[in-house]
C-alpha positions, 0 to 999 in steps of 0.5 A: 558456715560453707562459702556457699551459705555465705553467698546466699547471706550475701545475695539475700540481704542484697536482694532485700535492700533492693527489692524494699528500696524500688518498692519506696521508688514505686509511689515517686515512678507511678506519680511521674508517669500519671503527672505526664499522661496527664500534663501532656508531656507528649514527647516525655510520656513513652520514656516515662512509661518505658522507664517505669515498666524497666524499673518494675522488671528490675525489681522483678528480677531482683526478687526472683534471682537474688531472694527466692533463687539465690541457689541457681543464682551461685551456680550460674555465677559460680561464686563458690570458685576460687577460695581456699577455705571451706567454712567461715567460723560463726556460730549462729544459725542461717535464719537468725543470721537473715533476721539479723540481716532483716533487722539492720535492714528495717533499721537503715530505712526507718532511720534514713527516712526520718529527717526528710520525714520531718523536714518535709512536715515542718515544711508543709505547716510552715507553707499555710497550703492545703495539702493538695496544693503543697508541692511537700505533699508527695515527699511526704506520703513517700518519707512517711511511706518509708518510714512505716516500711522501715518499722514494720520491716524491723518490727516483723522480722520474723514474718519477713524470713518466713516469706523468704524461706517459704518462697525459696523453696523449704530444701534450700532453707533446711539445708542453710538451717542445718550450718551453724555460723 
C-alpha cells in the first residue's frame, strides 16, 4: 500500500465516523431548534437555528472533502510529504480494507448505543407515563436510532463501500483496488 493509499484509508474511515455520528445528532438538533420556535425562546431561537445550520454545513463538508474527495483532500493537505518509505506492506485489497473499516465502524455505534438504549427503556416503563409525556422518550427514539444505524451500517457493509466508491469517482477506486496492502 503507497502512503497515499493509506491516507485516503485514513480520511475515509474518519469521514464515515463523522458523517454517521452528526447524522445520530440530526434528530437531538432538529428537536432543540423546534422545542425553541415553539416555547419562545426568543433570545435562544437565532442561536439555535444558526448552530443547526453550522452543524448541518459541517457534515456537508465532511462528506464532500474526507469521503468523496479525499484524492483533492491529500493534494491540498500535502499528507503524502514528509515520509521516507514508499509502501506500507499488508496484503489486502483497498475496498476489503474499507469494509473492514465499515464493519468496525457499525460495530462502535451498535455497541455504544446499546446501554443507554436499554437504560432509557428501563426508565421509560418503570416512569408509568405515556410516551409522549416521558422526558426518556427523545433519548430513546435517538439510542434506538443509533442502534439500528449501527446494525444496518455493520450488516450492509457492502452497500455502504459501493456508495463510497461510486460517489468517489470510479478512477479513484480502481487505481486504490489495483494496491495490495
Amino acid at each position: 500500500m503507497t502512503i497515499r493509499t493509506f491516507w485516503h484509508l485514513i480520511l475515509k474511515t474518519l469521514g464515515i465516523w463523522l458523517f454517521i455520528n452528526g447524522m445520530l445528532s440530526l434528530p437531538t438538533l432538529i428537536y432543540a431548534v423546534t422545542a425553541g420556535l415553539r416555547g419562545g425562546y426568543s433570545s435562544f431561537e437565532s442561536m439555535e437555528i444558526a448552530y443547526f445550520i453550522l452543524a448541518i454545513t459541517f457534515y456537508l463538508l465532511v462528506l464532500q472533502f474526507l469521503i468523496l474527495k479525499s484524492q483533492w483532500t491529500i493534494d491540498f493537505l500535502k499528507l503524502e510529504k514528509g515520509f521516507e518509505e514508499t509502501h506500507i506492506d499488508l496484503t489486502l485489497p483497498y475496498n476489503k480494507l474499507l469494509r473492514i473499516v465499515i464493519i468496525i465502524i457499525g460495530g462502535i455505534l451498535f455497541i455504544r448505543a446499546i446501554p443507554s438504549l436499554i437504560e432509557d427503556l428501563y426508565l421509560f416503563i418503570t416512569g408509568n407515563l405515556p410516551f409522549s409525556q416521558s422526558p426518556k422518550a427523545i433519548s430513546l427514539i435517538v439510542g434506538a436510532a443509533q442502534a439500528i444505524v449501527g446494525f444496518l451500517v455493520m450488516n450492509n457493509s457492502d452497500i455502504v463501500q459501493r456508495y463510497i466508491n461510486k460517489k468517489s469517482g470510479d478512477a479513484e477506486s480502481k487505481q486504490l483496488d489495483k494496491e495490495e496492502f
